[in-house]
N, C-alpha and C positions, 0 to 999 in steps of 0.2 A: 768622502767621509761617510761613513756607516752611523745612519739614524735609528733609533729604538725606541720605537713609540710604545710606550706601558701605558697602557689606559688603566690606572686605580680607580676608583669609585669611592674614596674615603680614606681619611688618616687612621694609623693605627691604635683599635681602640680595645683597652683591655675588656672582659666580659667584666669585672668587678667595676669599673666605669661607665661601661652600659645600664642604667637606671633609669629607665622611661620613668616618666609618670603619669599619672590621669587625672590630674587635677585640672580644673578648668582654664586655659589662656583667659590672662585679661584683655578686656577691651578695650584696651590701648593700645594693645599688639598691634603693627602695623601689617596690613595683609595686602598690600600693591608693592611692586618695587617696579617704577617703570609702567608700563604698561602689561605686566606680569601679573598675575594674582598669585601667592602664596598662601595656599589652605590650609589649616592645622589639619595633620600633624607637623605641620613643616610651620618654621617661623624663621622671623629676621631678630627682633630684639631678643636678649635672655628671658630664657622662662616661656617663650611664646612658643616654642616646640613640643614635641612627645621625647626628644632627646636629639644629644646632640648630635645625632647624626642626620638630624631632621634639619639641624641650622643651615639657614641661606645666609650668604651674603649678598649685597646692598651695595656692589659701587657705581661712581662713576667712570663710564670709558669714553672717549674722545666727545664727552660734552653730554652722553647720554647715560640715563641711570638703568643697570640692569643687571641683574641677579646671577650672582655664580653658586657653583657649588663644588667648592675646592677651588680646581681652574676652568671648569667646566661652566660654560657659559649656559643658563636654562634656557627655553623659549617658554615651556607651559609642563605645569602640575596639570594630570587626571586623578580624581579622587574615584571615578567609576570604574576607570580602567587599573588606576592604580599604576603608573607609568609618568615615569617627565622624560620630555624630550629635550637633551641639550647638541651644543657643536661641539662636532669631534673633528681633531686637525686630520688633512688629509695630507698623504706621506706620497712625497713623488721623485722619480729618478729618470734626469734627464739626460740631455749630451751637449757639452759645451764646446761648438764647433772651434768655436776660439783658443781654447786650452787642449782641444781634442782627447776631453775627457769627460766621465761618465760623474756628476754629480746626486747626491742627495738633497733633498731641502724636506721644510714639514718640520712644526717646531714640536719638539718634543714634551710632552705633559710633567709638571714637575709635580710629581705626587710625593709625599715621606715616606711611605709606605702602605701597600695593601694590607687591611685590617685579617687576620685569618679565622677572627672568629666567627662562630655560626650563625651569631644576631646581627653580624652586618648586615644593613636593610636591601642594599642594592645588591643586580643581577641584571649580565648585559639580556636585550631582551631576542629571545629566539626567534621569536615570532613575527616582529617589525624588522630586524635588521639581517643584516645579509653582508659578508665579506666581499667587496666589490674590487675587482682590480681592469683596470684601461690601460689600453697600448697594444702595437701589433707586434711585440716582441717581448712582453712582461709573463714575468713569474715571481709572484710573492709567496711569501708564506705566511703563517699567523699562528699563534700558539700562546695558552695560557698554565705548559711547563711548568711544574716548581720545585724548588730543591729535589726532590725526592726524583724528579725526572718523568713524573706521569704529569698526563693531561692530555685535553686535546690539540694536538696540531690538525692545520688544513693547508690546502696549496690551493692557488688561484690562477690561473694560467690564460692569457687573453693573446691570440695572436693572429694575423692574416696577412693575405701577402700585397695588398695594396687596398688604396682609397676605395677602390670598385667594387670590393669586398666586403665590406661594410653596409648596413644596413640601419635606416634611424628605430628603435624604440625596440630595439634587440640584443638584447644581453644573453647571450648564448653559447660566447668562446668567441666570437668571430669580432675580436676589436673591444669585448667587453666582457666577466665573465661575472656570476656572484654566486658564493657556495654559504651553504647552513648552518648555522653555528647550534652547538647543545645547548641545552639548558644550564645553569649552578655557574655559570663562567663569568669571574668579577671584575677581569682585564684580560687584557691579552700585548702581548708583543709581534711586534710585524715587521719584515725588512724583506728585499729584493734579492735573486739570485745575483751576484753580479755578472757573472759569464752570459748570462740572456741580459740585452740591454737593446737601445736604439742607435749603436754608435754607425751600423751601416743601412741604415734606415731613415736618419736623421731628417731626408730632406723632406719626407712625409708625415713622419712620425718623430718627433724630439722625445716625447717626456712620457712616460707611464707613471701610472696613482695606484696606491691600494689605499683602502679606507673602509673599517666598519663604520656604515651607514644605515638609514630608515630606508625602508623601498619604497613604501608610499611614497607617489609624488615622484622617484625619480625615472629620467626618459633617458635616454642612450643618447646622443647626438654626433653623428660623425663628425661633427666639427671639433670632439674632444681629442683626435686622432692626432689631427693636423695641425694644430697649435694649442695653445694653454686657456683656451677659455672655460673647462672644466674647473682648473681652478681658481681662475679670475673671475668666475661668475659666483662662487660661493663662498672667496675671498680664504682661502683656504682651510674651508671649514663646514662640513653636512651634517644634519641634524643626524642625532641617532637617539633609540628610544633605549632608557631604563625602566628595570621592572622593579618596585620597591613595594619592601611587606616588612609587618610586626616579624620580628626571626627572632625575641628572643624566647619563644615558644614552638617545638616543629608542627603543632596543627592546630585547627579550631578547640576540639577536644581538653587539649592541655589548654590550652589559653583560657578556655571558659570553668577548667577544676583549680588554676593557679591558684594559692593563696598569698603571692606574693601585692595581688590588688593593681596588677600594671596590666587588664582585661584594657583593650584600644577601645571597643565598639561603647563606646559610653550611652549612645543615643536608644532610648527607648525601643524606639522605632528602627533599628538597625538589626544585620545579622551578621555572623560570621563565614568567612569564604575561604578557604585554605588555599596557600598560594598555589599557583600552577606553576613554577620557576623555583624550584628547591624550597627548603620545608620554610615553616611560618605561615601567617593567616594577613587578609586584608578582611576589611570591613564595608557594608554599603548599605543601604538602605533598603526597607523591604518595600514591596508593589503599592503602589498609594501612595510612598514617600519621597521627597527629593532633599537633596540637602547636604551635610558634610555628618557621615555616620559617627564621626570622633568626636563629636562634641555634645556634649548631655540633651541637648536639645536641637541637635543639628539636624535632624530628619526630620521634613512640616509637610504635613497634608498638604499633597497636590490637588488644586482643587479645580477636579475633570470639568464644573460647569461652565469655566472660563477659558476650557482649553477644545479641543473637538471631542465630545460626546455625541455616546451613539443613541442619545436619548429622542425621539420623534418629534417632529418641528412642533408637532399641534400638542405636545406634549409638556411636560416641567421635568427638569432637573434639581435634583438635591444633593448634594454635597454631603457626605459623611467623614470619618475619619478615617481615613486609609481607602477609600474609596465614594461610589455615588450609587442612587437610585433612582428611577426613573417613574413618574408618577403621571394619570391622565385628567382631564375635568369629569366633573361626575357624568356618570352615566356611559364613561368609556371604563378599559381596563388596560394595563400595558401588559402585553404577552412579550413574557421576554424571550422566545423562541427567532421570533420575530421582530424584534424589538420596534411593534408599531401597537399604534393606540384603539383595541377596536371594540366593538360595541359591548355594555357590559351586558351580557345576556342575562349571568345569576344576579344584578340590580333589577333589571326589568321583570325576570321572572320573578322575585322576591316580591316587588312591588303587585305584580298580579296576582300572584297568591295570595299576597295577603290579604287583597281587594276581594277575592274572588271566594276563599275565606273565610270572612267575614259572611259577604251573600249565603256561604251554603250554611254557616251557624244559622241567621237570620230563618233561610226559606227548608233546610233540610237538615236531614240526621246530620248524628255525627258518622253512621254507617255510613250514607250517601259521600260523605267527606272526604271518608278515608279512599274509598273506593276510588274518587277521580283524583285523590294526592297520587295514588299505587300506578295508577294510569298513566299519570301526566310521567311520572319517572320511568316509569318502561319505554315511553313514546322519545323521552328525552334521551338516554341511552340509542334505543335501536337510531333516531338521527344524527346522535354523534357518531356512531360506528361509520351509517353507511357515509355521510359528508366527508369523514376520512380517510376513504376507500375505496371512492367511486361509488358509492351504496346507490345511487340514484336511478341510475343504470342497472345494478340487480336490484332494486326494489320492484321496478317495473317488472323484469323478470319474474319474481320470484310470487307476483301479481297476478303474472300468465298461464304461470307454470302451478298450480293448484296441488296438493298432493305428492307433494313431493315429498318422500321417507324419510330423514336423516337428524339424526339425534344431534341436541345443540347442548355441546358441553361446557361447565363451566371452568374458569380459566384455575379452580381451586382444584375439578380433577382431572386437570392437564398436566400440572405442578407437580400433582404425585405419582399421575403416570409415567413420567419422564425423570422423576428426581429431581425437580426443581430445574428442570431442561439443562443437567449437566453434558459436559462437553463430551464423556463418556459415552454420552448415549448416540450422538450423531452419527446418521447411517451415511449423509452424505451430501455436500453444501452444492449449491448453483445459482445462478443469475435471477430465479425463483422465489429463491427462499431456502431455510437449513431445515433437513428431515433427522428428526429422533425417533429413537424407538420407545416407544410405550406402554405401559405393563397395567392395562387396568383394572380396578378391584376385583373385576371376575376371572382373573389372572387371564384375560386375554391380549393379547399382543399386536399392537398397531402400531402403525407408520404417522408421526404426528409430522405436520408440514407448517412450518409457520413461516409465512409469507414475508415475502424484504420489495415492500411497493415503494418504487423510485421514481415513475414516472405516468404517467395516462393510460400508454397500453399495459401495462402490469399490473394498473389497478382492473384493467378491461379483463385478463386475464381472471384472475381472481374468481370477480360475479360469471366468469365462462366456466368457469371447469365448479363451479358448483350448479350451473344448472345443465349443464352438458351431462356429470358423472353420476349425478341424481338420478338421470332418469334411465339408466343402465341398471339391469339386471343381468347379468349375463358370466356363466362360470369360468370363461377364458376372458373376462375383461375383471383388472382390478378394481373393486367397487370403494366408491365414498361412501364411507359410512357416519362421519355427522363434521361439523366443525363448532368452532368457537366464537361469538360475537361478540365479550364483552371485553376485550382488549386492545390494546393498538392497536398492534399489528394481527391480522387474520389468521387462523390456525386451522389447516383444516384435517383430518383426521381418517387414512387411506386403513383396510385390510393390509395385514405384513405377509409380507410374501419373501420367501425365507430363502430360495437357493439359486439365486444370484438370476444372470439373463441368459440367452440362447447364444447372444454373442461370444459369451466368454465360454458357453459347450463347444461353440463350434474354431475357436480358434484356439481353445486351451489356456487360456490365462489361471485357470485353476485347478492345470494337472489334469484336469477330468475328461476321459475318450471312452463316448458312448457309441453304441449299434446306431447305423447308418438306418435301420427301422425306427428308432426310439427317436430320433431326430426329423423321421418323417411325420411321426407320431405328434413331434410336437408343432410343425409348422403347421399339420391339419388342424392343429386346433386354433394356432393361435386367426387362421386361414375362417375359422369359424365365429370368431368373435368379431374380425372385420366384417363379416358377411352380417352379422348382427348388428352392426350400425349400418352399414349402409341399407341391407333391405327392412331391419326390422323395427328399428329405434325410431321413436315419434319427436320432432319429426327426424329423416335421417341424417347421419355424424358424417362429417369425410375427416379421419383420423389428421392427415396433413403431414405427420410424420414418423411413417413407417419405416423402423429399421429393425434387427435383430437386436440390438442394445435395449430398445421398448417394447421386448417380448418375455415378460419374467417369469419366474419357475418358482411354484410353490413348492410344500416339502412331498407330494407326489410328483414333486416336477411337471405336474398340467402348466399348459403355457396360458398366459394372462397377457394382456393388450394395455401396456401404460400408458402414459405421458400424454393428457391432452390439454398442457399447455397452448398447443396449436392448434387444437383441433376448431372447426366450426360447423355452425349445423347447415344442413343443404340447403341454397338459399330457394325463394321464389321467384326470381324473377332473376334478368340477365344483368340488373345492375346490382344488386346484391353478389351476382356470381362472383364480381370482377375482385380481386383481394391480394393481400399480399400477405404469404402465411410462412414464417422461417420452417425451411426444411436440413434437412442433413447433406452436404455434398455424396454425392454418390449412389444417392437412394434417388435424389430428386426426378423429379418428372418431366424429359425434355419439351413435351409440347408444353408443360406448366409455366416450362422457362421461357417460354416464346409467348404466351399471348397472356400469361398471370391471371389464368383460369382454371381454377381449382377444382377438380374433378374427384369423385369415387374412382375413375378412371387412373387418376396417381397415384392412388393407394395402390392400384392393381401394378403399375409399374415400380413402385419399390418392394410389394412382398416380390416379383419378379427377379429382383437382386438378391433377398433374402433366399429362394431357392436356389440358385447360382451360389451362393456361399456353402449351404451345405451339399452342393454338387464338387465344389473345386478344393474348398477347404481356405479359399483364399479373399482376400482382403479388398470391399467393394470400390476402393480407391487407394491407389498406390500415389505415393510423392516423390518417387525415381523412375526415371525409364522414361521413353517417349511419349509424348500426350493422346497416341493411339495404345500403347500399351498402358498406360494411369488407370483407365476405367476399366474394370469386371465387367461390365457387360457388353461395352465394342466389342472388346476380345471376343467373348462369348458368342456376340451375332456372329464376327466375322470366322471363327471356329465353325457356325453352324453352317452358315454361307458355302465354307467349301468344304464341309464333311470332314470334320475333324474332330468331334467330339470327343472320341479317345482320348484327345492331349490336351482337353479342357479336364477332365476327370479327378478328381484325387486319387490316389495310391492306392489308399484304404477304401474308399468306396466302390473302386472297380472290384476289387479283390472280396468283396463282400456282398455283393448285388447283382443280378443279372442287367445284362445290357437293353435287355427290354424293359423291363422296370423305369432306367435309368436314360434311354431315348425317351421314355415316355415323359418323364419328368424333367427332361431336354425341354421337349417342344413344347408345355407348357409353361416353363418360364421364359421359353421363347416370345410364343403368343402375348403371355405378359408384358412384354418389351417392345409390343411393336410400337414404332415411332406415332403412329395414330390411334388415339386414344381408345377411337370408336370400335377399330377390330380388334381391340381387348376383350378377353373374357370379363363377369361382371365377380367378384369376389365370390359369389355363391356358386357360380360355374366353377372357378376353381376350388374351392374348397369339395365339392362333389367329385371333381375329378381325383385332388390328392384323395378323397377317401377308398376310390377304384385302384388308386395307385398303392392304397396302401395294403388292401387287401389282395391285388398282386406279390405282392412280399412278403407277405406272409403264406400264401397259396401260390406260389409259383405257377404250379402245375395246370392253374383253372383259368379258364378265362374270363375277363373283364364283364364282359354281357349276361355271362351265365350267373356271375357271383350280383350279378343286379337284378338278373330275374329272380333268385333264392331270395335275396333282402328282400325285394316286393315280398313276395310269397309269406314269410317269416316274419314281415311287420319290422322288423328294425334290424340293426347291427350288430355284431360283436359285443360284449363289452368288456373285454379284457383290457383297452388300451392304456395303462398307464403303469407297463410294468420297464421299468429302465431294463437293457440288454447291454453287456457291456463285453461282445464278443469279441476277444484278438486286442481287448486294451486293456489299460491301467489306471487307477486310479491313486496317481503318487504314493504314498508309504501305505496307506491308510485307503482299503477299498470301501470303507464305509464313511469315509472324510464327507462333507457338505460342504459344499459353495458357498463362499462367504457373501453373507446376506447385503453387503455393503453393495450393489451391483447401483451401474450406473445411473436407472432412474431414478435414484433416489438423491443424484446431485444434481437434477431437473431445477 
């Protein structure tokens, strides 16, 4: 016999008979049935609901009392979730070896009818339940159809070819399967293919189940396979969850401009939540509250000091309405940052002020007064800054270092330099800190940097790169020009350096192909400004991380020396030497990596690669290809090893330079490279040399010696250098376009 299980959720109820109300239940209403609680809106006696579609029934069944709703036996009302979970029968088709025939059982729900209007409250729920079908040869289907012939249908298909197949706590087709049901769906009907059954299967497999069920809580067990304990263990009946909401309203909106006065959320303290399972609203309580939001007074201050608060053991708790505060004994303060108790400073200092106060009305002016009040707050300030910051560690510094130039701006014209540090103006974020561009009253244009300190070495960073960058003067190193102390966080305030870095000339990220001179042009320089720390800067810098990305280009395109995040000063002694300073893959300094001794010597081994890039045109670390072809400068030595320089070359740079020139400036980024620090040139030898080199290229014709006996003679060099050449390229649409100032330092 063919079973049809119609899961209704309600009798049918005209919208003219739907009339919530909001008057208050009495407190007579009984709100247990059993061991059930029934919450308003939901009641047992009349009158003790929000409507009748909220009535429970109260009986008893074989000796015990417990609550249905229709035929639908409840287990539990949520008023948070807005959900009851009742049992739904489970529908199964077996094989009657005895009659050798395929049976139905599963008693079927006797509902009057599903209600079709739109304020019906219930909705089966998408979210908790799940179309479950068992058996190694079952196919059901399920479908909530109606006249009209739409809706949704699903199939369920469970099947395998034996016990050994099977797996416990697996519902995946293989002996068990469960498919999703939509939202808005208020029953549905289910039944069995007949043609797919267990009649030649029987002796493993008797009986296949479909049933919408809750999935919470349920486990798969092979034993469901092999005989009927799936539905002897749940006595033919699995919980499944309902969604119920106010519907006869479709949102919060309407419900709260209703003038018909049937608003649910009655409680002060409560808000409105639009259902999430077709239209209608539920109601809950807001944060601070617990309680039953339908009822005028049903949401009461929770009160945190009796529950876990985060208030500090040496501390007090107080209780509020809708929430707590957290108070200290005198003479501490609670920082709710931290939510701990700690000294109160502005108590203590109020109290010595006033003491002290006093004394100076007593023994001196009121000039003298004012004088050490203006004192004591400047002193107050600069030790909050630096205790925030690591200050302690550049205080000392900045103790040592006497004379240092740099203008200390206040954080009012940093505000307008930047626009209020809108997001517009960021040239470029990093692990640092965010850099803005800034336009100050003398319409000059700086790079503001304001600092993101997370941990000890960032705040170390910090007091480093203002006593490091202070004490540079130098035309190819970009100068600190002041920062900011009266702020959280640290701001410090760089020269704007406008046409992007050397890395993106030399690999073209910005269209832009310059003369293979204009490019020798600029690593001499930038070749000059390392030499500037390391022989000239008191005492001397070792950059730490030198790459082309940290060499930027003003709007003559002179090259400038960034980023000394990393940088440290030389130490004095060999236990100072020893250190550990993040560098860049591929620039980094083999023997650096072996003994984590930080040389001038590595700076010389990565501008070393930086000429290598503008010899080959290519990329000083590749992530494809063998781990002897990965690095530009294996390649390179092993190129130089067996004379093959040619095929290290760029294109463009043979085709534009003489081979003497460009041996030349071989073997000194050779020499740069060698694997021992010591027979490196020192940065000031090579920068002498690029300048021989570069006056080779432009003078072809002269030689090297003679063009250094004329400079002796002459007193200095050139000074034409900084005319960009831009022979046999292009410069995208637009040959006067500039490099966008966004270049990588500046997300440092």
């Amino acid at each position: 016999m063919q079973a049809l299980l119609c899961l209704g959720l309600g009798l049918t109820l005209l919208v003219a008979q739907y009339a919530p109300g909001t008057a208050a239940p009495s407190s007579e209403c009984r709100r247990w049935c059993g061991d059930v609680e029934i919450p308003y809106p939901f009641g047992i006696d009349p009158g003790c609901s929000f409507g009748k579609d909220f009535d429970i029934s109260c009986k008893v069944q074989d000796g015990i009392t417990k609550p249905f709703k229709y035929t639908l036996e409840v287990l539990s009302i949520s008023l948070t979730n807005s959900t009851a979970r009742v049992l739904n029968n489970i529908m199964g088709y077996c094989y009657n070896n005895s009659t050798t025939s395929m049976e139905e059982f599963g008693n079927s729900m006797v509902v009057d009818e599903i209600s079709p209007a739109p304020s019906f409250p219930y909705r089966l729920s998408d979210i908790h339940n799940k179309f479950t079908v068992i058996g190694c040869n079952a196919l059901a289907f399920m479908s909530d159809t109606d006249d009209t012939g739409t809706g949704y249908q699903a199939y369920g298909v469970a099947s395998c070819r034996g016990l050994p197949d099977l797996q416990d706590r697996s519902c995946s087709g293989i002996g068990c399967s469960q498919t999703m049901i939509p939202k808005k769906m208020r029953s549905y009907y289910t039944d069995f293919f007949k043609s797919v059954n267990t009649s030649k299967i029987w002796e493993f497999n008797r009986c296949s189940y479909a049933v919408l069920m809750e999935t919470t809580g349920f486990n798969f067990s092979t034993s469901y396979i092999s005989n009927t304990v799936f539905n002897d263990t749940y006595l033919g009946r699995v919980p499944m969850v309902i969604d119920w909401a106010i519907r006869n309203v479709s949102s919060c909106e309407d419900a709260q401009w209703n003038n018909m006065g049937t608003y649910a959320c009655l409680s002060n303290n409560s808000k409105c939540v639009n259902s999430t399972n077709h239209l209608g609203y539920t109601c809950s309580c807001i944060p601070g509250y617990d309680g039953n939001p339908y009822l005028l007074d049903g949401c009461i201050d929770v009160n945190e000091c009796k529950k876990d608060h985060q208030c500090p053991s040496d501390g007090f708790c107080h209780n509020t309405d809708g929430g707590h505060w957290c108070s200290c004994r005198r003479g501490k303060v609670y920082v709710y940052e931290s939510k701990t108790c700690n000294t109160d400073t502005k108590f203590i200092i109020g109290v010595t002020i006033g003491l002290f106060g006093l004394i100076v009305i007593i023994m001196a002016t009121i000039f003298w007064g004012q004088l050490i009040c203006q004192k004591r707050k400047l002193n107050k300030v600069k030790l909050e800054y630096f205790r925030q910051h690591g200050g302690m560690i550049l205080f000392d510094k900045l103790k040592s270092e006497k004379g240092l130039a740099f203008k200390v701006f206040s954080e009012d014209e940093l505000i307008h330099a930047t626009n209020n540090f809108d997001n517009s103006r960021i040239l470029g974020r990093g692990g640092n800190g965010t850099v803005y561009k800034g336009i100050l009253k003398d319409k000059m244009s700086v790079a503001v940097k304001r600092c993101a300190l997370a941990d000890e070495r960032q705040k170390k960073e910090f007091g480093q790169e203002i006593i490091i960058l202070s004490q540079i003067n130098h035309k190819n190193i970009v100068k600190l020009l002041g920062c900011c102390l009266e702020v959280e966080v640290p701001i410090l305030v760089y020269e704007f350096v406008l046409n992007g870095t050397l890395f993106e000339l030399i690999h073209g990220k910005n269209h832009l192909k310059i003369s293979f001179n204009t490019l020798l042009r600029i690593v001499h320089e930038a070749a000059e400004g390392l030499s500037f720390l390391h022989s000239y800067a008191s005492p001397p810098i070792i950059h730490g991380d030198v790459k082309s990305s940290n060499i930027l280009l003003d709007n003559n395109y002179m090259a400038k020396v960034s980023d000394f995040g990393t940088s440290i000063l030389a130490p004095s002694d060999k236990e100072q030497f020893v250190t550990i300073v993040q560098g860049t893959c591929g620039y980094l300094d083999p023997e650096y990596m072996q003994t984590c001794q930080l040389t001038d010597k590595s700076d010389v081994y990565s501008f070393g690669v930086i000429l290598l890039e503008i010899l080959t045109g290519q990329l000083p670390l590749k992530l494809e290809g063998s781990e002897t072809q990965r690095s530009l400068s294996l390649v390179f030595l092993c190129a130089m090893k067996n004379n093959n320089l040619d095929d290290m070359l760029a294109s463009h740079v043979k085709s534009e330079e003489s081979m003497e020139l460009l041996t030349g400036l071989a073997d000194l980024a050779k020499q740069c490279l060698d694997m021992h620090g010591i027979n490196r040139p020192s940065m000031k030898e090579v920068a002498d040399e690029l300048n021989k080199l570069r006056k080779l290229s432009v003078h072809p014709w002269l030689q090297l010696d003679m063009e250094a006996n004329a400079e002796s003679l002459l007193g200095g060099e050139p000074t034409s250098g900084h005319e960009i050449e831009l022979s046999g390229y292009t410069i995208g649409e637009n040959e006067n376009q500039p490099i966008n100032p966004r270049s990588s330092y500046y997300a440092k």
